[in-house]
N, C-alpha and C positions, 0 to 999 in steps of 0.2 A: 315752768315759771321760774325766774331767776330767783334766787336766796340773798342775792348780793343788795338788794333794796331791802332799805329800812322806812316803810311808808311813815311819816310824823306829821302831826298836826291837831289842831286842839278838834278837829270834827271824829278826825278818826279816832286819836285818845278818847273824847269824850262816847262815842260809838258804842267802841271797845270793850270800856269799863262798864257801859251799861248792860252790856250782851253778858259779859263774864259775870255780875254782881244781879242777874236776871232784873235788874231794871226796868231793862227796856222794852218797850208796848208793841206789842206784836200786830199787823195788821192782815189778815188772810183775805183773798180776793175769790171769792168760787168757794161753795161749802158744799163741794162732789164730795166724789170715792178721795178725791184725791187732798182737796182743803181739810174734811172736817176732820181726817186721821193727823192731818200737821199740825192742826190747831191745837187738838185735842191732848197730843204729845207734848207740845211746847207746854198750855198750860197746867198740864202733871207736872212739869218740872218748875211751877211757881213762877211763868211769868204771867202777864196779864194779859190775853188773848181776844181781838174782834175781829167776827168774819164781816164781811159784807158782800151781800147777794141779791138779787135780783130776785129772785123766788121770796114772793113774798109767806107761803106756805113755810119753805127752809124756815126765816128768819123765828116766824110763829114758835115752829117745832123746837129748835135752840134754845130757844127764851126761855120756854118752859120743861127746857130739859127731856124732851121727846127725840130720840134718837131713829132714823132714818139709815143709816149704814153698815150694811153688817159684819164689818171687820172694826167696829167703835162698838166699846163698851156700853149699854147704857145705862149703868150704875156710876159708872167710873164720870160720864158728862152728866150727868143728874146731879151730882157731886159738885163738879166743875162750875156749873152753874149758879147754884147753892150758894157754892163760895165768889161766887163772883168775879172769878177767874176766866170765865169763859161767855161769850156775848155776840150776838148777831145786831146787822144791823143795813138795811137801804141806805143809807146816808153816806155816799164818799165822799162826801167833803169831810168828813171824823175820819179819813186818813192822815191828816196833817198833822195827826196827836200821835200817829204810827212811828216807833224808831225805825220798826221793820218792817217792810212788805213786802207781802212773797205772793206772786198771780197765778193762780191754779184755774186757769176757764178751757175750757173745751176749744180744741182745734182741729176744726172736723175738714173734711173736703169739701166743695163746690158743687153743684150741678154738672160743672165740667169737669169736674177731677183734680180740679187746684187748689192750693190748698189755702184755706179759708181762716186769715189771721183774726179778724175783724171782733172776734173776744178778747184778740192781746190789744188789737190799736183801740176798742172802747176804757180797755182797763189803762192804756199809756194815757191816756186823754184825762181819766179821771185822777191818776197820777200826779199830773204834770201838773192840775191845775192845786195841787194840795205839796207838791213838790217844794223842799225845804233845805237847808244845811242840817249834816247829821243827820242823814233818814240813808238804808240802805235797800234797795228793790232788789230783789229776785225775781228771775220767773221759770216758773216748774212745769209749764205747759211745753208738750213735745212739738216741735218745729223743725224746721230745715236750719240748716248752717247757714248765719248769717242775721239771721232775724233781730238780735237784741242789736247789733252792729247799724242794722240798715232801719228797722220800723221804730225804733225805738230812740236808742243813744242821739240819733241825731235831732230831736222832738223835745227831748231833755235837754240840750243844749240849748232852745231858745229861750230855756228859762235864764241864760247867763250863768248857772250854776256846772260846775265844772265835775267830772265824773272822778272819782280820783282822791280830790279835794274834798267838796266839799258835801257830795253824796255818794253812794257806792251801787254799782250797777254788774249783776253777776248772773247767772245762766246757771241752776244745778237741775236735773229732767227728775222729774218723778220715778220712780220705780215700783209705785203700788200696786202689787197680785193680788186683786179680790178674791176672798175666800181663802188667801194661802195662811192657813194656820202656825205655817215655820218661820217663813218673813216677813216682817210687817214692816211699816217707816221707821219704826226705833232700832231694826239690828240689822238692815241694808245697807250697803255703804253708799254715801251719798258724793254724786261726782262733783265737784265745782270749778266754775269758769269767771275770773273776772274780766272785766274791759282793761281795767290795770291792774299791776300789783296789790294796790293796797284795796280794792275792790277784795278782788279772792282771798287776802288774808281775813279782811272783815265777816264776808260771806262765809270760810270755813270753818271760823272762830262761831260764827253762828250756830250753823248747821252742826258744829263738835257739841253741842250743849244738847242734842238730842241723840244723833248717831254717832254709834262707835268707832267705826271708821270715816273717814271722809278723804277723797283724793282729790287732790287740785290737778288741774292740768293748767295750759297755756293760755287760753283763752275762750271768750263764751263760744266762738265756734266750734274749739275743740268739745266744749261737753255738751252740745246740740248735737254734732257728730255722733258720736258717745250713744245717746241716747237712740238715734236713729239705726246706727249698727247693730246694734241689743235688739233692737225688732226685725228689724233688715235680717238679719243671721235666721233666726225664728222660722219668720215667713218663709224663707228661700227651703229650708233644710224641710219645712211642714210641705213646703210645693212637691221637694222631692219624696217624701213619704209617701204624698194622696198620688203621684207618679205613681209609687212604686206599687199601690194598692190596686189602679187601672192592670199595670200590667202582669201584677200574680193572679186577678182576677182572667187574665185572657190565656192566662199560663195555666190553670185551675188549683192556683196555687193559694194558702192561708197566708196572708200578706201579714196579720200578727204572729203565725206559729214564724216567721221569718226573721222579723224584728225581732222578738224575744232570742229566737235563736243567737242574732246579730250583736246584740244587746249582751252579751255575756262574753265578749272580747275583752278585755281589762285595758284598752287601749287602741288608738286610734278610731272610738265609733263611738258616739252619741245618740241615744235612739230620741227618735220623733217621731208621732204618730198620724198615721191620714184622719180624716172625719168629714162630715158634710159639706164641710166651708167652712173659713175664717169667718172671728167674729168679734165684736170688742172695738174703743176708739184705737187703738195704738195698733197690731198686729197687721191688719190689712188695709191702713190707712199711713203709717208711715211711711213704710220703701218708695210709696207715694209721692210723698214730699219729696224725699232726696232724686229721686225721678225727675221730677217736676224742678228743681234746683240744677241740676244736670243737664237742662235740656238750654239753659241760659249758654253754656260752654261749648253747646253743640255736641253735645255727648250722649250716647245712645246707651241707656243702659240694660246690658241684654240680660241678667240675669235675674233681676229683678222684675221685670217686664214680662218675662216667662212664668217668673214663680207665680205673678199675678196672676197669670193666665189659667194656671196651670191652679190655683184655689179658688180661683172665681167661678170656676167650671163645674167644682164639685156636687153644688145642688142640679145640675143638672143629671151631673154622673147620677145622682140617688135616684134621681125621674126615672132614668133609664133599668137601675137596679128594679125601681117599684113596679114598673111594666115588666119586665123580664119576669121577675117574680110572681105576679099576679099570672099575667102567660101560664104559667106553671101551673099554675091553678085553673087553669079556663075561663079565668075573670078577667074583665077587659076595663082599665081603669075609672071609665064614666060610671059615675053611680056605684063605683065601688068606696065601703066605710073603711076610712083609714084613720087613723087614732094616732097623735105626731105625739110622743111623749116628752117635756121639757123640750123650750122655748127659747131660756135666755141662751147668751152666746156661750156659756160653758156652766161646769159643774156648781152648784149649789150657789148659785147668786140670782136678783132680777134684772139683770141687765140686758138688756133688747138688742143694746146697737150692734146693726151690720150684724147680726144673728142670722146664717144660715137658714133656721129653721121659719125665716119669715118668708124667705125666697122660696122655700120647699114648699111650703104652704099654697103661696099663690101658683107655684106652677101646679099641682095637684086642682085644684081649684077651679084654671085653666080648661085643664082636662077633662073636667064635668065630675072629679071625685068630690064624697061626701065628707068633708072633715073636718075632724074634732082635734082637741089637744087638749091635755094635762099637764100644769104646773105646778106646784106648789106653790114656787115663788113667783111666779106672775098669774095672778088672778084675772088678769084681761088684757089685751092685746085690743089697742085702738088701732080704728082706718086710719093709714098715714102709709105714704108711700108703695112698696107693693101689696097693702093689706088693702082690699077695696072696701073691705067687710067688717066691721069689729064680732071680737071673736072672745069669749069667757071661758075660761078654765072648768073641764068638767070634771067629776067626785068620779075618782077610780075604784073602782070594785069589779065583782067578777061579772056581774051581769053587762056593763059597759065594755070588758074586754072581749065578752062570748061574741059580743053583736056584731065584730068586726073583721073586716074581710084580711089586712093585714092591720100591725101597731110596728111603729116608725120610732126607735129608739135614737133620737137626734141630743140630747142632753143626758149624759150619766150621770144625774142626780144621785149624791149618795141617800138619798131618804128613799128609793126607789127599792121594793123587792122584784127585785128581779124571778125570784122560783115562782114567786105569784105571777107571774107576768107573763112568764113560759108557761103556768101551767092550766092557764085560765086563758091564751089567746090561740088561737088555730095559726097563723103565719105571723111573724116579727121580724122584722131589718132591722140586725144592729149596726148601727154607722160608726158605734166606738168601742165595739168587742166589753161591752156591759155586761153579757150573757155568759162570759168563758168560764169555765168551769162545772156550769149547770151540766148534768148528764141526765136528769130526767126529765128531763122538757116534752111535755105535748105537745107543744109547737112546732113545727118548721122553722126552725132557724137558719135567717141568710142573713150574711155576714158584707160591710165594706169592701 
């Protein structure tokens, strides 16, 4: 972004001073993982914050200070509430009281694999029609390159309001790791892209009043990019890990004793680990997009396209482990009790999406096995997609572990004892090396 621009004008003055002097009324669009931790941040630092959501459940829970998320305090928004600082609400036409809106809705894929904007172009819609001088939009939702350029900015324009001028229109990607107790929204740095200069000034000047750093780049495609590569990398390098676990497994090799090993170069190595499958909206849903974005240019993108391959595969690789293993056993997977331990797509959260452990489940299932699962944090597991069956969390103890033919360590729940686990089940597959260190295990342990 050039320095040599000096954006002026009373929309953007007036903007400005309201963002710097916390004035100015925040408007959050989605009250996910990803809204109610922004909302929540802006109004701790004293501005005046409303979500607005569709769930009408969500908005209930807000009002009354009932917290749903588990990286949001719920003292800290009981508080917020309290003071009146912090507020839900159905009603998008009460955006046009918003200096700021920032769209946080889910961008999931298609039936066919494309990638499914239709949360950004309902919230452009509702926008548009509440759209003013002096209001600046952001959107935090992860996309392909191009998005606010193409579904967007040009939809705002028929309001006659000019982007620049007389509102501001910028592009910064979410960055929230559920459950990560190190990074949360307030000490991530947050990337930003405006359509113009004084867009991204406005937008950084924003996002500065919460995160400590913030980088601007060039433009909203650069930081949809941005955002896209950060999972892209992930996937790709997680593709070659759950690789590498297939082929130490056909080597009869400890595919963790390797990593670890690999893992202690002080340079040039990253470690990443295999596991059942990808799981989560972003991880195995964005390389996607830029796939899907790529194929406009006629561009084949192979490495992407592989890693997908190559993580999509892995609950079957676990099917294959689960027979093999049972084999071992003289048990043949029909009518064999198998006990899938944690559910969500990773450690200590309830979140389902694209969760591995849904696909393992129905292929088991398939199979004619008998099975159960335990979560803590998901109490039930509805029929929807590969689940034909809804399915309830059963109470772990030792007489539910004894009765099982193998237990299927799919989520490393830190609230899990794993000694109890080994030492109360007859055979266990750990898919994320949850078990290491244990030496006195009665179990049979087999490993990823």
């Amino acid at each position: 972004m050039s320095t040599d621009l000096k954006p002026s004008g009373s929309n953007f003055t007036t903007l400005l001073n309201r963002i710097q002097t916390n004035e100015a009324i925040i408007g959050v669009i989605g009250l996910g993982y990803v809204g109610l931790p922004l909302a929540v941040g802006f109004a701790e630092r004293g501005y005046t914050v409303f979500g607005v959501e569709l769930d009408e459940k969500k908005i209930e829970n807000i009002n009354k200070g009932i917290n749903y998320i588990g990286d949001v305090d719920s003292e800290r928004l009981k508080e917020l509430v309290a003071l009146k600082r912090l507020s839900a609400t159905g009603d998008f036409a009460s955006l046009k009281k918003a200096d700021v809106i920032v769209i946080c809705v889910p961008t999931p894929l298609n039936k066919t694999g494309d990638p499914d904007v239709s949360y950004i172009v309902a919230a452009r819609d509702s926008i548009r029609n509440s759209l003013r001088p002096g209001q600046l939009i952001t959107l935090e939702s992860t996309t392909y390159p191009g998005t606010v350029d193409e579904v967007i900015l040009p939809y705002f324009a028929e309001t006659g309001l000019v982007a620049g001028e007389d509102y501001f229109l910028a592009f910064s990607p979410e960055r929230i790791d559920p459950s990560n107790a190190t990074y949360q929204v307030d000490n991530t740095p947050k990337v930003v892209g405006g359509v113009t200069p004084a867009c991204t000034e406005v937008a950084c000047a924003f996002y500065a009043k919460l995160v400590g750093k913030v980088i601007p780049v060039s433009s909203t495609r650069a930081a949809e990019m941005v955002k896209i590569l950060e999972n892209t990398f992930r996937a790709i390098n997680i593709g070659l890990a759950n690789e590498i676990a297939i082929i130490c497994r056909k080597l009869g090799l400890d595919v963790w004793e390797v990593i670890d090993a690999a893992a202690s170069k002080p340079f040039g190595f990253m470690p990443f680990y295999p596991g059942p499958g990808l799981g989560g909206h972003c991880i195995p849903i964005d390389p996607s997009y830029l796939a899907w974005k790529l194929r406009e240019q006629k561009y084949h993108t192979r490495f992407i396209d592989l890693a997908t391959q190559v993580n999509s595969s892995m609950p079957e690789h676990v099917i294959e482990l689960v027979v093999e293993t049972l084999n071992d056993e003289s048990k043949p997977v029909r009518n064999a009790r198998i006990l899938i331990l944690g559910v969500a797509y990773k450690r200590d959260i309830d979140d389902l999406r694209e969760s591995p452990a849904l696909d393992i489940i129905q292929l088991l299932r398939n199979r004619g096995a008998l099975v159960e699962y335990h979560d803590p944090h998901v109490p039930r597991i509805e029929a929807a997609g590969e689940i034909k069956v809804p399915l309830v969390s059963v109470p772990l103890d030792e007489k539910l572990l004894q009765k099982q033919d193998l237990v299927i360590v799919i989520t490393d729940h830190s609230s899990f004892d794993y000694h109890f686990i080994c030492r109360y089940s007859k055979l266990v597959l750990d898919t994320r090396n949850a078990t290491k260190g244990i030496k006195d295990s009665a179990a049979r342990v087999v490993k990823l």
